[in-house]
C-alpha positions, 0 to 999 in steps of 0.5 A, a space after each residue: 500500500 502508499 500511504 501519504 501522511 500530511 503532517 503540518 506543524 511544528 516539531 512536537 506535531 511531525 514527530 509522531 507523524 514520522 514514528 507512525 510513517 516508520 511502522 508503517 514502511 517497517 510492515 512493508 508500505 511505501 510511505 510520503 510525508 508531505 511537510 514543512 521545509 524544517 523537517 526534510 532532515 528528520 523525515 529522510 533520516 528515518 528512511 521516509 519520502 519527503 514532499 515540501 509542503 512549502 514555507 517553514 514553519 518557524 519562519 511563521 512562528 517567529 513571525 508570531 511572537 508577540 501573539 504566542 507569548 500573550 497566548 491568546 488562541 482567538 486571536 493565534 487564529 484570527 492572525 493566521 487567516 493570511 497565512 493560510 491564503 499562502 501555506 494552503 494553496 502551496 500545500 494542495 499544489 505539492 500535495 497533488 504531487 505527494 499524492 499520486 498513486 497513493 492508496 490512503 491519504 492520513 492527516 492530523 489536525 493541520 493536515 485534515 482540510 488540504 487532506 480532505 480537499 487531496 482526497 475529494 479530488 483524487 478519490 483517495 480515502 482519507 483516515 484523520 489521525 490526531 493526537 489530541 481528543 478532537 472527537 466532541 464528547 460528554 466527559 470532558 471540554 475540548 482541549 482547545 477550549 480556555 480551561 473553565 475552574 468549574 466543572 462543565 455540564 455534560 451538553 456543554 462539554 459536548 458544545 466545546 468541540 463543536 465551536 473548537 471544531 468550528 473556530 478551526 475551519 473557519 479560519 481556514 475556509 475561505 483558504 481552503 476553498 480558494 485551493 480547491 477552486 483554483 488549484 484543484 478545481 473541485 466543489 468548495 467545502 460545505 460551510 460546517 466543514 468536514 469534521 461532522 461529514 467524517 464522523 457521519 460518514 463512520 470513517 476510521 480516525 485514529 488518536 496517536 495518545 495514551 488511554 492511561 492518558 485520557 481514558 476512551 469516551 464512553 460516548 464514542 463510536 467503535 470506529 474511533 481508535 486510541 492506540 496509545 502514542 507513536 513514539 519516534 526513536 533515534 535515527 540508527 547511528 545518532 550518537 550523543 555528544 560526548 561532553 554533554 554524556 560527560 555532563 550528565 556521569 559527573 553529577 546527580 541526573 539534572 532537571 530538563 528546561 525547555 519551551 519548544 517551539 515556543 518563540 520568545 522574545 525574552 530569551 536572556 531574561 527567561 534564562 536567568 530567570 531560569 538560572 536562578 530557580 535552578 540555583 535556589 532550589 540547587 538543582 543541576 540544570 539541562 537548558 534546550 535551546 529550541 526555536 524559544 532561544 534560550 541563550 546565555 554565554 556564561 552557563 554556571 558548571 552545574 548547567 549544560 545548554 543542548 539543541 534538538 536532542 532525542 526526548 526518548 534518549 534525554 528524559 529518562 536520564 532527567 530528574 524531572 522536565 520544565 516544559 510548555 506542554 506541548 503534545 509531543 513533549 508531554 508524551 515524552 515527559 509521561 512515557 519517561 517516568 518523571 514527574 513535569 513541571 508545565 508553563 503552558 503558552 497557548 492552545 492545547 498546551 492548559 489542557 496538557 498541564 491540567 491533565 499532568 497535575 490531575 494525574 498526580 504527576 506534576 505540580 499545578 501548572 504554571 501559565 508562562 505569562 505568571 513564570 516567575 523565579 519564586 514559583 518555578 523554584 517551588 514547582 522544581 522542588 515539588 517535582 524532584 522531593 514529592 515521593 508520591 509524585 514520583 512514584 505516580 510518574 514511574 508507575 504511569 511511564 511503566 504502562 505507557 511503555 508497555 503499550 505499542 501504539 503504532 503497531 496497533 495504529 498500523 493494525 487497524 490501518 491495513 484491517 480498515 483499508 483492506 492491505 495487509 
């Protein structure tokens, strides 16, 4: 079988993508992943078709900065609108060109209008595969929904994914159909966009999370899979650097600060802030660099600066992890057994934090715009002292290695399509 995957997004977004994309070719399918310029490296390193989708993802982010540090995701949404004009139309061209002779189009959430759109005109199945609850329900808001501090009723749980659903498409509609008229000349999407037409339509979707995470939804259909995380390894022959190994053996396992993909306009008042909570609670310190822009020349011994590092290599030789709770490094933080510290900037990130403090395995989290010396001092503290924390942390990351996520994603791929 060919399979193209679209995988929009920043790096915590793609990466999954690329594992799932891996099992895939390993169970002997040919696999294309349609995505931004940033990640040709890593995609073509774990032996995958790149296809351009065209622009670079951290080029907008930059562009964003302001917005993402007050981290408002109305107006996130609103200011993409423009954007979108360009990266759709651009991804409906290439898309064309990765999609020929495939057999089944996957996309995740950034994926899932151009993925659509691909397979209307091509007549190629589409399976929508998230990593993140999309899929409205009961139990609980949807995760791009502002976190309430009382518990919603049931029908407004429900509500939440639709106007999550909703605020999503239109901020891409009129893209959207201006690519589907001008590129692939085909009929313009219907005004309620395509989330409710899939889930009427019973189609196969996929969610690349944990149950042990977020439990399945009494209220979902038996066509909706979670198949616990698609979690990438090191590309064969990555090898650490040697004085960062050296870092790590000349002392006790250190506490991990990053922000990801997480622009900031800040970088050296946001490191010392970060050095001087490492200092109070006398803590060893691994700085990431990210597209946030830790930076400082003159590192304290007892601090070691890194960039883009395997998270499935790196966090389980953590005490714990500082991080904005992104998707992907949550997974991490969790599969690795270590309590995490979450500064949420925007999106689905509140929701991420919430649910590792819910879990037991982390302190409350921290909004970056209240990131402060004295709360993240006392947020380390917790997560390196609190016994019952840690424990919690080892006892989850146990059962979350022991699921296989993309096996099981594949399975029901090739039993859902007909290849096996």
């Amino acid at each position: 079988m060919k399979v193209t995957i679209i995988a929009a997004g920043s790096r915590g977004d793609v990466q999954p993508y690329v594992a799932l994309g891996k099992g895939l070719k390993e169970a002997g399918h040919t696999v294309r992943v349609l995505a931004s310029q940033d990640f040709q490296n890593l995609i073509m390193a774990h032996g995958l078709e790149f296809f351009d989708m065209g622009g670079s993802i951290e080029t907008v982010a930059q562009s964003m900065q302001g917005l993402l540090e007050q981290g408002n995701f109305i107006k996130i949404l609103l200011s993409m609108g423009l954007t979108a004009q360009r990266l759709v139309g651009q991804a409906a061209v290439n898309g064309l060109v990765a999609c020929q002779d495939a057999d089944l189009i996957i996309g995740g959430l950034g994926g899932i209008f151009v993925g659509k759109a691909l397979s209307d005109k091509l007549g190629i199945p589409f399976v929508p595969a998230y990593l993140y609850p999309f899929t409205p329900t009961r139990e609980f808001p949807s995760v791009l929904a502002p976190l309430p501090q009382i518990r919603l009723p049931a029908w407004a749980n429900s509500l939440s994914h639709r106007l999550a659903q909703q605020m999503m498409w239109q901020t891409f509609r009129s893209a959207d159909n201006k690519a589907r008229g001008q590129v692939l000349q085909i009929a313009p999407a219907s005004f309620w966009g395509p989330f409710a037409s899939l889930q009427q339509q019973k189609q196969t979707i996929l969610y690349g999370y944990s149950p042990q995470v977020i439990p399945f939804p009494k209220d979902w259909d038996d066509f909706i899979h979670v198949t616990g995380y698609w979690f990438l390894e090191p590309s064969s022959g990555w090898e650490p650097p040697i004085d960062f190994v050296n870092f790590l053996q000349s002392g006790p396992p250190p506490v991990y600060i990053g922000f990801g993909s997480m622009v900031n306009s800040k970088p050296e008042e946001t490191t010392a802030l970060v050095l001087q909570a490492l200092a109070r609670t006398g803590q060893r310190g691994v700085l990431s660099s990210g597209w946030g822009g830790l930076k400082k020349e003159d590192l304290p011994e007892t601090v070691f600066m890194i960039g883009s590092m395997p998270h499935s290599w790196l966090f389980p030789k953590m005490a714990a992890v500082v991080h904005h709770g992104g998707v992907g490094t949550t997974a991490a933080g969790l599969w690795a057994g270590i309590p995490a510290v979450v500064t949420p900037f925007m999106g689905d990130q509140p929701f991420w934090g919430q649910r590792v403090y819910e879990l037991g395995v982390g302190p409350k989290p921290i909004p970056r715009q209240r990131l402060t010396v004295d709360r993240l001092a006392e947020s380390i503290c917790c997560a390196v002292s609190d016994m019952a924390m840690r424990k919690s942390a080892a006892s989850l990351g146990e059962r979350i290695r022991a699921e296989n996520g993309i096996a099981r994603a594949v399975a029901v791929i090739e039993q859902n399509s007909g290849h096996k």
